[in-house]
N, C-alpha and C positions, 0 to 999 in steps of 0.2 A: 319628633321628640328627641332631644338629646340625651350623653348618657347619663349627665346631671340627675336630671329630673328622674330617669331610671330606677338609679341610683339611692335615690330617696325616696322613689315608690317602694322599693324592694327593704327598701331600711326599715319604712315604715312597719309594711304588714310584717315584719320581722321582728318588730317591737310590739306589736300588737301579739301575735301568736309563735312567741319562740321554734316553739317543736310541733309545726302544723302536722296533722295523720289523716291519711284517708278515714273515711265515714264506714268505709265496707268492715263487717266484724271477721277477725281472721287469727291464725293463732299461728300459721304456719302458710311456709312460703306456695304450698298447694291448695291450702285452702283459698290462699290470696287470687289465685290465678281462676280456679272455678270461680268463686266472686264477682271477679271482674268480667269474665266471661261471660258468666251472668246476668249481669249489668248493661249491654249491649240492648240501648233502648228500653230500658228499665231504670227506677230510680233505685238508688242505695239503700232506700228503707224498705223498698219490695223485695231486694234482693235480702237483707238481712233478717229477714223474718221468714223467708225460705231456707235459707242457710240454718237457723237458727233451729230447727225442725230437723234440717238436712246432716249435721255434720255431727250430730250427738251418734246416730245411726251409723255414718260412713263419712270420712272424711280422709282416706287414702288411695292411691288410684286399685288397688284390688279393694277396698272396700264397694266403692264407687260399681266396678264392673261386675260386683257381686249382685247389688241390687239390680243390673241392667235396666237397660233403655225405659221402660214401662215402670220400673218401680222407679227411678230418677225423677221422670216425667209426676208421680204423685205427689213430689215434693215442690215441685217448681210449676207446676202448675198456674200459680196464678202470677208466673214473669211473660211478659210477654215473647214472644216465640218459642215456646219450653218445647216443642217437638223439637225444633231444629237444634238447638241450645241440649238437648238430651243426648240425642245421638253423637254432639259435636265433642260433649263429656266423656262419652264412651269410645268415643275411638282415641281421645286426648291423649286418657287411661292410657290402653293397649299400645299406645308409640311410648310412652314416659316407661313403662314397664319393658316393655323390648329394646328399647335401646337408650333410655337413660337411669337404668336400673330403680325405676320408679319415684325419681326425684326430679324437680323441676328445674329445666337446664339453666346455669348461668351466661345465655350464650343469645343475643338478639335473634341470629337466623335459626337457631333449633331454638325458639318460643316461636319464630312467625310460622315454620313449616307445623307447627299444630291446628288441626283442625280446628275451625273458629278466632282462631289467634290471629289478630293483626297487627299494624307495628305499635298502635294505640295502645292493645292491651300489652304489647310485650313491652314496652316503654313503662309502665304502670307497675308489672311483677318488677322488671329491673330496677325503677326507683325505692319503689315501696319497699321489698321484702332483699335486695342487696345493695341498696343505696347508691344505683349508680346518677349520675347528673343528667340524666336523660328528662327529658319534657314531654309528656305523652298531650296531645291536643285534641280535648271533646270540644263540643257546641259551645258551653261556657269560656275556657279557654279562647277560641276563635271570636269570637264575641266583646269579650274583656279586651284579646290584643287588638281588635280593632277599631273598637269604640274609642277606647283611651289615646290609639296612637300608640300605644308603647312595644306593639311590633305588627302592625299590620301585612294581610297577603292576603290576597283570592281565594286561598285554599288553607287546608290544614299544614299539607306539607311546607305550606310559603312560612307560614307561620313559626311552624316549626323551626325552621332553619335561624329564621329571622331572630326567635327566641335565643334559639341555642348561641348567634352570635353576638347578641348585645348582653346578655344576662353575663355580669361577673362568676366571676367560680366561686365568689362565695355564697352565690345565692342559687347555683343552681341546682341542688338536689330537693330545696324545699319548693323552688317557687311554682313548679304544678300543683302543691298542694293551694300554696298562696291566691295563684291564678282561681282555681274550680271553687276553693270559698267564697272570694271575691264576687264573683258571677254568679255560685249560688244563690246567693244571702244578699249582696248590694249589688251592682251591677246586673241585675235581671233585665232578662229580654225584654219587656213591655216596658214596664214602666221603671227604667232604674231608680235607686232612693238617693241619688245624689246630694241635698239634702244631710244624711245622715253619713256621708263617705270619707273614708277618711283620707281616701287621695285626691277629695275633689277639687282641691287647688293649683292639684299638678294636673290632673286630666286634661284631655286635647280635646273632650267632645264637648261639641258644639249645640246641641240640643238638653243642653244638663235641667234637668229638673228639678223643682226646689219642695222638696217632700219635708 
């Protein structure tokens, strides 16, 4: 794919959804980060229906450590891995309070040395909640750039990279979002709705189905 066609996939869903946002509900750059933490094999609306329960209660990291491990786990309960995801909250807490006076760092290596924190989700806090041009790469993402062609790799990190050098700078603080909707909603795993897509005349894949 050249950066033409790129170019005008990124125009498109740009014209389609000006000011794309994460799905995750959040108010605040620490709630964003539990969320997403959250989220880790979970879908968006499992997570915001726990949150939704969770952050009226506690939504700071001493509020958080107040409940502990056992009350946390009563909220999250039904995300999948909520024991490990519990604990991972409670010690998140306890480093955000000791050493970044209880605020969530602006800083890629202090969000990855967080427990449960990986580059994925620190890629996610840094876009979403500070705007930086970072492109964080889930299932969807990895999927979309490689169906289409528009940055294919083996991995997430190929991807990643891939993304980060073809995407213009003006598209790239949105186009994670642009990406994950994409994938959500129209480029789905099984059966994508090609059919109904609105880049299917730029798209590189070869199996397009006609929905």
């Amino acid at each position: 794919m050249n950066n033409i066609k790129r170019r005008e996939i990124l125009g498109r869903f740009r014209n389609n959804n000006p000011h794309p946002k994460t799905e995750l509900k959040y108010d605040t750059p620490f709630e964003l980060l539990i969320s997403v933490l959250l989220s880790a094999q979970a879908t968006d609306v499992s997570v915001n229906k726990a949150t939704a329960l969770l952050y009226p209660v506690a939504n700071t990291p001493e509020g958080l450590l107040s409940l502990g491990v056992e009350g946390i786990k009563h909220y999250i309960r039904t995300i999948g891995l909520y024991n490990t995801k519990a604990e991972n909250i409670i010690k998140t807490c306890r480093i955000l309070i000791d050493k970044h006076q209880g605020q969530v760092p602006e800083d890629p290596l202090a969000l990855v040395a967080l427990p449960g924190v990986g580059r994925k989700t620190a890629n996610v806090v840094l876009n979403t909640a500070f705007g930086w041009p970072t492109i964080a790469v889930d299932t969807h993402i990895f999927r979309v750039a490689n169906r289409t062609g528009f940055a294919p790799g083996k991995d997430v990190d190929a991807v990643e990279n891939k993304l980060l050098r073809v995407v213009p700078t003006e598209f790239k603080v949105d186009c994670h979002h642009w990406l994950i909707l994409h994938g959500r909603y129209t480029c789905i795993a099984r059966k994508p709705r090609c059919g109904s897509c609105l880049i299917e005349d730029l798209c590189e894949y070869q199996a397009k189905q006609e929905i």
